[in-house]
Structure formats: C-alpha cells, structure tokens
C-alpha positions, 0 to 999 in steps of 0.5 A: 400851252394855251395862254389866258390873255384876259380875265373872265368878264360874263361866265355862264353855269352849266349843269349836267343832269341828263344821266340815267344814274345806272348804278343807283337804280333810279334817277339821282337829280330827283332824289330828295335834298331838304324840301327840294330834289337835287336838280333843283337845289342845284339850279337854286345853287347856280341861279343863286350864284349870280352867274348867267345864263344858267343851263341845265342839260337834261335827257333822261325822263327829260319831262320829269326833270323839266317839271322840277324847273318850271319857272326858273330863270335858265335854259333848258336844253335836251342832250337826244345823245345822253347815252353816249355819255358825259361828254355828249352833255358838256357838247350840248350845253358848250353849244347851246352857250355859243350858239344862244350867248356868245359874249359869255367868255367863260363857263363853271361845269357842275352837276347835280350830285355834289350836294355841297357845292354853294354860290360862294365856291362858283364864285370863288371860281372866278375870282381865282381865275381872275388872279391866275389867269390860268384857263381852267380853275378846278375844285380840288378834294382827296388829292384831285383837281375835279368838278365843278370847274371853270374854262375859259371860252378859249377852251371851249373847242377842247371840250366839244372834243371830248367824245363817250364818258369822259367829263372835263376832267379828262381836259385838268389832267392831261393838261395840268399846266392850265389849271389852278385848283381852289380846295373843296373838300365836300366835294368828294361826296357824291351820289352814285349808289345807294349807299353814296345816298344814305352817307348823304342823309347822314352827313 
C-alpha cells in the first residue's frame, strides 16, 4: 500500500478530450451544452476552479477542438496515440505535468462529458485529500467510485502504466485501500449515444 505523507499543496486539472466518440457518431467535446460546447464548459469548470495548470489533451479533429480554446488560460497537448485508448491520454497529459510543472504534487482527471461536474467538487477534491490523506479521492455515483478523480503525485508511475482503454479508474479498483470517495451522483450522467445526449438536454 502506498502511504500519502503530505497533503496536496499545487494540484493540476487535466482534462481528457482527445476520443473519437465512436459510439455517438460525431465528436462529443462539440456538442452543444448552453451557449457553449461541451469541451469548452469543461475548461470554464476547470480554469473556474481555480486549480492550475489546467491541461487539455486533445486528438481527434485536435484543429477544431483547439479553435474552441483560443485564448484560454491552459495547455494544450496533442495525444498522436489517441486511438490507443483512454490511457494513451492520461500518459500525455501526467507527462506534459511532469515534464513542463514539476512542482505540481497533484492532479484531478476529468473529462468532458459528465456535464455536472462544478469547480466546488474539483475542490472538494482536494479538501478531502487534504483530510484523508489517502492518494487517490474519486467521485462516487451508483455504487462506484469514478472520475473526476484526484492522485496524488506518488501515483503518477501508476498511471503512465496504464496501456488501451483502461482509464483511472482501473487504478480506484484494484486498489481500494487508497481511495477516499466523495458523493456525486450527477455523475453518472454521461454522453455516450444519442440517446445519453437527448437525457442531457432534458435534464
């Protein structure tokens, strides 16, 4: 078991939006949320946060994605393997932070389809591992403890071993011991068909 010595002190957001979206047919971070797409109310949610840096991963239509961004306070980072998977993403944006901002000691995961996701849970987060300690803090919906998640910087080799379309949350399951969960229960509203999209625009 690894043990969490100290709390988070500079915690970084990295948001996932380099997929396809195969299943939905077209790309979810563009689908319309409000007045804005959903990559860019997730960036809105991150930067509002007040967690930094803020990185975005982006693959496909990497272009159209990063026109949405323009101007915004983070960084982008282009995922070439975005095929592989999820993992290919998370091992971008882990190695963009200890690469560029290596005195970040923490990082939330998140993506752009849980619409719900606000900057008071990214920082209730952190204030949980704050009062923990534990190395992981996963938001917990329908009896699973899930993204957005923070991990702490001890935990970052773990993730850039994570290989296909496994995501973090293959890490909060094998090693229950780590975790502390926080409720969220929006979160189990996510954008993966068609219909995923309708619920949404009548929630």
């Amino acid at each position: 078991m690894k043990e969490v010595h100290s709390n988070i002190k500079q915690c970084a957001v990295i948001i996932l939006a380099a997929g396809k979206s195969a299943r939905l047919g077209q790309a979810k971070q563009l689908l319309p949320f409000g007045d804005k797409t959903l990559l860019e109310h997730a960036a809105d949610i991150a930067l509002s946060s007040g967690l930094r840096p803020v990185i975005v991963v982006l693959g496909f239509d990497k272009d159209g994605m990063a026109e949405k961004l323009t101007g915004l306070d983070l960084v982008q980072v282009n995922n070439e393997g975005w095929e592989e998977g999820m993992a290919s993403s998370i091992r971008s944006g882990v190695n963009e932070l200890m690469e560029s901002f290596p005195q970040v000691d923490g990082a939330v995961i998140m993506v752009c389809d849980q619409p719900f996701v606000s900057p008071a849970l990214l920082n209730h987060l952190l204030m949980s591992q704050h009062q923990s300690g534990k190395p992981v803090v996963a938001a917990g919906y329908e009896g699973i403890a899930g993204i957005p998640a923070l991990f702490h910087r001890s935990l970052f080799p773990s993730l850039l071993e994570l290989k296909g379309d496994h995501g973090a949350r293959k890490l909060i399951i094998q090693h229950p011991e780590w975790v502390e969960t926080i409720s969220f229960p929006e979160g189990k509203l996510d954008i993966d068909t068609e219909s995923d999209y309708k619920n949404l625009q009548q929630w």
